[in-house]
Backbone bond lengths (Angstrom), bond angles and torsions (degrees), N, CA, C in turn:
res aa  C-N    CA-C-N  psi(-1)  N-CA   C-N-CA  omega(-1)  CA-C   N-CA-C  phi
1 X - - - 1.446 - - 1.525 111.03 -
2 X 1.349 118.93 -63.61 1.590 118.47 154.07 1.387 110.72 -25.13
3 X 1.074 134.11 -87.89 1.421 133.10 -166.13 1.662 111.99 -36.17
4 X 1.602 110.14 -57.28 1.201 112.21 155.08 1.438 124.59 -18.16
5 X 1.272 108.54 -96.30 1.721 135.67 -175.93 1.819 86.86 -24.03
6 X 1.043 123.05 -68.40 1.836 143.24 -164.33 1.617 96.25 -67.40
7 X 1.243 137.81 -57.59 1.652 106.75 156.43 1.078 119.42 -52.44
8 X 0.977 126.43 -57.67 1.764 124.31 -178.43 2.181 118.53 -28.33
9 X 1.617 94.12 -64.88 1.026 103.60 162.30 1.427 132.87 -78.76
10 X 1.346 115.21 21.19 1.524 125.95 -170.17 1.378 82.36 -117.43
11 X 1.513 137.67 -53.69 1.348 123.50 -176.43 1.462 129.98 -65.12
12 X 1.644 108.77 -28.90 1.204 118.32 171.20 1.537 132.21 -78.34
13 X 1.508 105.19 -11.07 0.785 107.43 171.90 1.847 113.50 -84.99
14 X 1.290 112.14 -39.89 1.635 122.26 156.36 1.789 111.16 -39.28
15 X 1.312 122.41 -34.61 1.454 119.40 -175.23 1.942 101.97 -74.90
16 X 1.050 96.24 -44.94 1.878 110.61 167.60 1.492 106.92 -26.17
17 X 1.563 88.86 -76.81 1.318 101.76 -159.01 1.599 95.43 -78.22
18 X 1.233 156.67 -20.16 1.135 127.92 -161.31 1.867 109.30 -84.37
19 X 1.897 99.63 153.92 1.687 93.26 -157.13 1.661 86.65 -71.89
20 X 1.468 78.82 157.90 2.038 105.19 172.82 1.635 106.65 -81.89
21 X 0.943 119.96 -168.31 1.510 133.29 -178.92 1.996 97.76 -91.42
22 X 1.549 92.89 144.35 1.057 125.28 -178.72 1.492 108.35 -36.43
23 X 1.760 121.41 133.21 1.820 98.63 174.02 1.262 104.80 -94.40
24 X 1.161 117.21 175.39 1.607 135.28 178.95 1.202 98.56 -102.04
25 X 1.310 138.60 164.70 1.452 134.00 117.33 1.523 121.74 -71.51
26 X 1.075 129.52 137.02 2.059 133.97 -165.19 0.920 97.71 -80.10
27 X 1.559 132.84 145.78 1.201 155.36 144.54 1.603 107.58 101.97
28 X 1.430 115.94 -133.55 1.907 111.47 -150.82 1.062 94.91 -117.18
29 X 1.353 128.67 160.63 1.487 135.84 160.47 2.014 99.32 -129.34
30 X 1.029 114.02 122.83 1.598 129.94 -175.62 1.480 122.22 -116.36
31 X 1.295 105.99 122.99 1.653 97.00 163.27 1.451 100.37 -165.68
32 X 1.449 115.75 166.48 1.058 134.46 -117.35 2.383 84.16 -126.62
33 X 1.285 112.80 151.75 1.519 115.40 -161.89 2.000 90.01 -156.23
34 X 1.410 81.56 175.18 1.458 100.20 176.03 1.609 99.75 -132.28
35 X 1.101 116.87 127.95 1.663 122.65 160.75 1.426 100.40 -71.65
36 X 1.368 116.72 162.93 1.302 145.39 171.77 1.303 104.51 -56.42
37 X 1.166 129.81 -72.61 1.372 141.82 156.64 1.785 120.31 -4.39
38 X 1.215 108.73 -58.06 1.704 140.07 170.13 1.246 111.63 131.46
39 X 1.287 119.32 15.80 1.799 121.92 -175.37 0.865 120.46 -66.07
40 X 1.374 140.91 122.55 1.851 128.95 149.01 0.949 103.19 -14.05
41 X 1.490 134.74 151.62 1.904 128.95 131.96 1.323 84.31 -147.03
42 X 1.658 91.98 148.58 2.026 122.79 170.57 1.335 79.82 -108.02
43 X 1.475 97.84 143.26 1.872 148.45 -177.14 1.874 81.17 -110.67
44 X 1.577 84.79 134.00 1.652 96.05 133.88 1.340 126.42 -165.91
45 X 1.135 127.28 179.42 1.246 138.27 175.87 1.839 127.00 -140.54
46 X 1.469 83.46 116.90 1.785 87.65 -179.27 1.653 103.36 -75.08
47 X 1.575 100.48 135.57 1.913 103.38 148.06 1.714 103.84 40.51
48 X 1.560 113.96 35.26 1.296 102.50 163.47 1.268 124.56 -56.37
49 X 1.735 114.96 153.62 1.202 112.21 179.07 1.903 132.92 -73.94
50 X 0.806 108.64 136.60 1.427 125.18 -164.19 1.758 108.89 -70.72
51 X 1.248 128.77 134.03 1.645 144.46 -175.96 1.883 101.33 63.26
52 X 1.267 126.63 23.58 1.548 125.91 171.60 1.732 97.49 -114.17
53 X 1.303 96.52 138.40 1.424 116.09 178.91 2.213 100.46 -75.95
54 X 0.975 94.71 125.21 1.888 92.37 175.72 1.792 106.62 -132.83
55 X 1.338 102.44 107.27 1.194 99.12 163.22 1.587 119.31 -85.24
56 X 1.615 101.23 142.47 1.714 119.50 -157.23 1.625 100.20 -45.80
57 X 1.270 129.88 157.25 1.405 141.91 121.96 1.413 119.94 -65.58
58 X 1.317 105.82 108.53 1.502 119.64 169.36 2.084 100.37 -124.02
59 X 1.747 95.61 107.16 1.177 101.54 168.99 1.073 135.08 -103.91
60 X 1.853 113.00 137.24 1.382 114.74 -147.21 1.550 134.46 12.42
61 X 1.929 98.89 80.95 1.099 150.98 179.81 1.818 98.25 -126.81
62 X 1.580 88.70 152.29 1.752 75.28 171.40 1.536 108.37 -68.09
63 X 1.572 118.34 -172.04 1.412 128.34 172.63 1.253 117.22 -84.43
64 X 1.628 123.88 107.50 1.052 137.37 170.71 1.598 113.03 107.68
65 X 1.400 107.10 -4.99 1.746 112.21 172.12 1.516 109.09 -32.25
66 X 1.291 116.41 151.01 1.634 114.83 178.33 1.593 98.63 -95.71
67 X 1.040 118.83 151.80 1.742 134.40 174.21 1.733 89.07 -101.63
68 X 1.293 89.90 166.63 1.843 107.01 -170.71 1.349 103.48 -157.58
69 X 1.127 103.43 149.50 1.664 127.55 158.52 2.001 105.15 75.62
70 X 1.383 102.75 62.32 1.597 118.19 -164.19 1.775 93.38 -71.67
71 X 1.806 111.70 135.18 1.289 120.39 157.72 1.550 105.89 -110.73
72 X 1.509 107.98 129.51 1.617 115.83 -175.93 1.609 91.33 -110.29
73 X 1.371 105.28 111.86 1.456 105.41 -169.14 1.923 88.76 -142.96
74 X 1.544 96.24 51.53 1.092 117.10 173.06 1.759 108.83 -121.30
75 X 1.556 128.28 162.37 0.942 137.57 173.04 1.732 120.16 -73.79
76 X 1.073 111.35 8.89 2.021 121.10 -161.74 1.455 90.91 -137.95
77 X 1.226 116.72 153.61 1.631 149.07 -167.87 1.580 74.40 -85.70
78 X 1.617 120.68 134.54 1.530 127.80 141.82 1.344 110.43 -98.95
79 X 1.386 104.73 141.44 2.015 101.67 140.29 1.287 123.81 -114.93
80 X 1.193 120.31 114.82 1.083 123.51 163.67 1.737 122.66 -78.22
81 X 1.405 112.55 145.62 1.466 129.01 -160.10 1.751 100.35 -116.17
82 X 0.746 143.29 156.97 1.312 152.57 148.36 1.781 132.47 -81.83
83 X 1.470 92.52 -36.29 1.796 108.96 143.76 1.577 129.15 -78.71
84 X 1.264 108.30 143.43 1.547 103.03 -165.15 1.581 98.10 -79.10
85 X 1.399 111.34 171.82 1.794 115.80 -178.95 1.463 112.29 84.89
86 X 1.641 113.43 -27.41 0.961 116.49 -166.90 1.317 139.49 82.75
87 X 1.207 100.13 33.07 1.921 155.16 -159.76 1.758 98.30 -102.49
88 X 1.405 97.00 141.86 1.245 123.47 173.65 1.463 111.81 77.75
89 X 1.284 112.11 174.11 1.108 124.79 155.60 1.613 144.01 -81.36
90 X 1.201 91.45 6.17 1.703 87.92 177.08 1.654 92.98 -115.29
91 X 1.800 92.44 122.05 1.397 108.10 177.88 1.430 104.28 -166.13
92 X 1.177 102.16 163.11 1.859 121.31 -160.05 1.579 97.58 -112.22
93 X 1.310 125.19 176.21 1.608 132.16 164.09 1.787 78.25 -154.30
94 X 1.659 83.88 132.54 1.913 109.67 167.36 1.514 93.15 -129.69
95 X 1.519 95.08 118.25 1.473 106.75 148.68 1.774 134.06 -25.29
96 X 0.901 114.12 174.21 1.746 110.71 172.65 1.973 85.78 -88.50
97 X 0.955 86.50 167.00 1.898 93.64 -158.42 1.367 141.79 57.22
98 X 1.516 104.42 -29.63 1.668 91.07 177.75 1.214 111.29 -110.85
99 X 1.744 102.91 -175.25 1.198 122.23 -140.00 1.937 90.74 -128.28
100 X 1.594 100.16 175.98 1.765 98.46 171.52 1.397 93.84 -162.01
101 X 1.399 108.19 162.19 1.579 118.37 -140.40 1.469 96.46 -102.52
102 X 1.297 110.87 159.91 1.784 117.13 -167.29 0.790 117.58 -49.97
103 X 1.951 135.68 -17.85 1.273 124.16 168.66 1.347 134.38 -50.82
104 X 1.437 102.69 -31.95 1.993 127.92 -153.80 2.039 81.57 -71.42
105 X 0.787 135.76 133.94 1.172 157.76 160.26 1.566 128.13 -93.37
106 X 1.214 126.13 102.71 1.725 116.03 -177.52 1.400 106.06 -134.42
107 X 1.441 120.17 169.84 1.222 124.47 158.03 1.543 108.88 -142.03
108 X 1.364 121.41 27.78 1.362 137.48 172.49 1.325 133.39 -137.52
109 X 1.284 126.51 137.38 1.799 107.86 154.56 1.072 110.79 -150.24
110 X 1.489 130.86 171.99 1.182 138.69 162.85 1.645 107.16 -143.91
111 X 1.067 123.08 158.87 1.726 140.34 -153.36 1.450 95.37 -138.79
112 X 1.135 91.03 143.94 1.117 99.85 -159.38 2.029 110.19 -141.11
């Protein structure tokens, strides 16, 4: 019965500790691109995942174009990078709610 009771609580304690599923940060992350073409296009992203580096989707845009003017209208602190990977030093942090004006240039973020 001892031995019992002590697997029992030897497994549950393994369910504790084992990691959960990945978090998101809630809601949208937005910013603004140029198609190849010369078009406006808005980027977005639902409930991206939270501590992973994501470089933007910009579709049919050239390769590696920078996107601009990011809305974090997500619940998690972003930084956005201007190098892809999330490389270098030139990078921004937007609050959960705000936004930054078409100059700010990125091709990265991660949430944090």
């Amino acid at each position: 019965m001892t031995a019992a009771v002590g697997a029992a609580c030897s497994a549950f304690a393994l369910l504790l500790a084992a990691p959960g599923s990945a978090s998101a940060a809630a809601g949208q992350f937005r910013y603004t691109y140029t198609t190849a073409e010369g078009y406006e296009a808005v980027g977005f992203m639902n409930n991206p995942a939270s501590g992973e580096c994501i470089n933007l989707p910009t579709p049919g845009s050239a390769p590696g174009a920078a996107s601009r003017a990011p809305q974090n209208r997500t619940d998690a602190t972003a930084t956005v990078f201007l190098d892809a990977d999330c490389e270098g030093d030139t990078h921004y942090i937007l609050l959960p709610g705000a936004s930054a004006s078409e100059r700010l240039l990125l091709r990265s973020v991660v949430f944090s």
